[in-house]
C-alpha positions, 0 to 999 in steps of 0.5 A, spaced: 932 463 520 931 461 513 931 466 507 927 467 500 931 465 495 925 468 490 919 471 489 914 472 484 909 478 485 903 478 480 906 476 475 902 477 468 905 474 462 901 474 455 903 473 448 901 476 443 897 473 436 894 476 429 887 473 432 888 475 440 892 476 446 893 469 450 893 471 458 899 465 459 900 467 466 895 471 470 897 474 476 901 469 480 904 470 486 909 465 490 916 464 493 922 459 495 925 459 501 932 458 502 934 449 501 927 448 499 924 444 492 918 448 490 914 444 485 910 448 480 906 443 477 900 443 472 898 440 464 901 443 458 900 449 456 898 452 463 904 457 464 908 453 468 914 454 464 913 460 461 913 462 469 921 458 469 922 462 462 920 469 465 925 468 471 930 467 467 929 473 463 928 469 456 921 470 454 921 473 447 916 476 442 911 475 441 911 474 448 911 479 453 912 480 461 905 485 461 907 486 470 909 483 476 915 482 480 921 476 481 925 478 487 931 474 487 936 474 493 943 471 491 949 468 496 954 467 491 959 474 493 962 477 487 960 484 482 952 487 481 948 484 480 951 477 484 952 480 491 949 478 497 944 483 495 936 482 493 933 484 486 928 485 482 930 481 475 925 485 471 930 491 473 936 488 471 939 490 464 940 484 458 948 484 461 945 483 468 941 478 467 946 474 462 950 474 468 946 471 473 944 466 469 948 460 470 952 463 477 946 465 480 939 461 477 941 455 471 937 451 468 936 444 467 933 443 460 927 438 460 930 435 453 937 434 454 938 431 447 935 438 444 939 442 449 946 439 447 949 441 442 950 435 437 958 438 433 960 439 440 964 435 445 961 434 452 967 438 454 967 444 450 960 445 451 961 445 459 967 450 459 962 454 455 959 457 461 966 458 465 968 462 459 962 466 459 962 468 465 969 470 465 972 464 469 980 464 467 982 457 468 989 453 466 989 447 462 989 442 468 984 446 472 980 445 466 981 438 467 980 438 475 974 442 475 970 438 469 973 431 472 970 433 479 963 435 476 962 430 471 964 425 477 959 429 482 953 426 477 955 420 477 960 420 470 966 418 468 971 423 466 971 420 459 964 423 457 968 429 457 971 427 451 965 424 447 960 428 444 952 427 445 950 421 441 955 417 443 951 417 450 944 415 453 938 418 455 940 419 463 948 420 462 945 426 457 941 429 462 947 428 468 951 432 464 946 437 463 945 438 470 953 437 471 952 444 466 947 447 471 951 447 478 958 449 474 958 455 477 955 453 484 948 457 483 943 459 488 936 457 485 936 450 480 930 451 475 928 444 474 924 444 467 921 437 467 928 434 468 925 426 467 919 427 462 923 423 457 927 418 461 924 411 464 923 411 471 928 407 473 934 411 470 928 418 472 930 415 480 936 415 479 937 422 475 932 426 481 936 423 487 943 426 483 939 432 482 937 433 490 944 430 493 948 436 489 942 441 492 943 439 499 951 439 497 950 446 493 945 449 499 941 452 494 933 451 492 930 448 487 925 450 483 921 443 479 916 445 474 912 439 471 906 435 470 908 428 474 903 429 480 907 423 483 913 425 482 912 431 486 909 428 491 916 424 492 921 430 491 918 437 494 916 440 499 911 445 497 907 444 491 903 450 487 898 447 481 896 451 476 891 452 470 889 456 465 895 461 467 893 462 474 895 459 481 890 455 484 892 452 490 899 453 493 901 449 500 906 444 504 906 437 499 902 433 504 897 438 505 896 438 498 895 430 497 891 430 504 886 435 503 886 438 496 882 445 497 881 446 488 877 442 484 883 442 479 888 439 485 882 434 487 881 431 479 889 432 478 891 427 484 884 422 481 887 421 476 894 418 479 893 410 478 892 406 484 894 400 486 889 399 492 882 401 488 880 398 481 876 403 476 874 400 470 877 402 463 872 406 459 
């Protein structure tokens, strides 16, 4: 029987200006089950990623987490708060939260080019985590694991030795998503994770991304704006706007029948190669 791996209740997050308080997100409430794609999908400035930040615990001032629960339900074994166990991420202290990320939900960064550091070797920089999370390794265990993971996206183990600029758009982003699954997490939270590639290496990038959740058995979390891009990689979809959750159902029940006014005029405006409209 399949599990919630997350669960978000009423959640409300705002931020806070000289001039006003903005309602980021206003009460939204979803869950992914255990091996699911869950899309979050929505313009800019919609909350969406203010959503994926909240789950990790990294919303800073001026913004707040005003309410509302995210229950994560983790399968990993070892200490508090990354047992077999179900908790409240809003509860857990700076430490727990710091400890759960990466080994139980990590993040794949929508700019690899800016989440990479550009001083440091491909290699250091995917140790980091290990070592963070107190993994004690021996140098040719280093070798092994980072060999394995460069390999299980599609690298050579070379990348390891170069830094970020010697390397291409896609390859970055492998390596960002090699980083991500280093501690094998439960729940991936992929933050527009192709908005800066082109849609041949886009393809390439999400079908490595999908065959290491399926290895992984985890669920993925894809927060976007490429409407056509959900529909080819998810399997339930919510659609916010203006902070809200509007419309959350099975991916083709979305595209089939879109109950929202917001849905219905985010799918028009994908291009169509069997209509023509005038360019106005």
């Amino acid at each position: 029987m399949s599990i919630s791996i997350l669960e978000v209740n009423d959640l409300k997050i705002n931020y806070y200006t000289p001039n006003r308080v903005i309602k980021a997100v206003d009460g939204i409430s979803f869950d992914i089950q255990s091996g699911e794609r869950f899309g979050l999908v929505g313009e800019s400035g919609s909350g969406k990623s203010t959503v994926a930040m909240a789950i990790l615990g990294l919303i800073k001032q001026p913004g707040r987490v005003e309410s509302g629960e995210i229950w994560f339900t983790n399968g990993n074994g070892g200490e508090e708060p990354l047992a077999n166990t179900r908790v409240n991420i809003r509860s857990l202290s700076l430490e727990q939260i710091r400890r759960l990320r990466l080994a139980g939900v990590a993040l794949v960064p929508q700019g690899a080019m800016n989440s990479l550091n550009p001083v440091k070797k491909i290699r250091a920089q995917m140790l980091d985590g290990m070592v963070d999370h107190g993994i004690l390794l021996s140098g040719h265990e280093k070798d092994e694991r980072i060999k394995e993971l460069l390999e299980s996206v599609g690298l050579r183990q070379e990348v390891a030795n170069m830094y970020p600029h010697e390397l291409s758009g896609g390859m970055k982003q492998r390596v960002a998503i090699a980083i991500a699954i280093s501690l094998r997490p439960k729940l991936i939270i992929a933050d527009e994770p192709t908005s800066a590639l082109d849609v041949i290496v886009q393809r390439q990038v999400m079908e490595t991304l999908f065959e290491l959740q399926d290895r992984l058995q985890a669920s993925v979390l894809m927060v976007g704006h490429d409407m056509g891009l959900m529909a080819q990689s998810v399997h339930r979809l919510g659609v916010m706007y203006a902070g809200k959750l509007v419309e959350v159902g099975e991916v083709t029940d979305i595209f089939g029948h879109p109950q929202d006014s917001y849905t219905q005029r985010l799918i028009a405006s994908l291009p169509s190669l069997t209509r023509k409209s005038s360019l106005v």
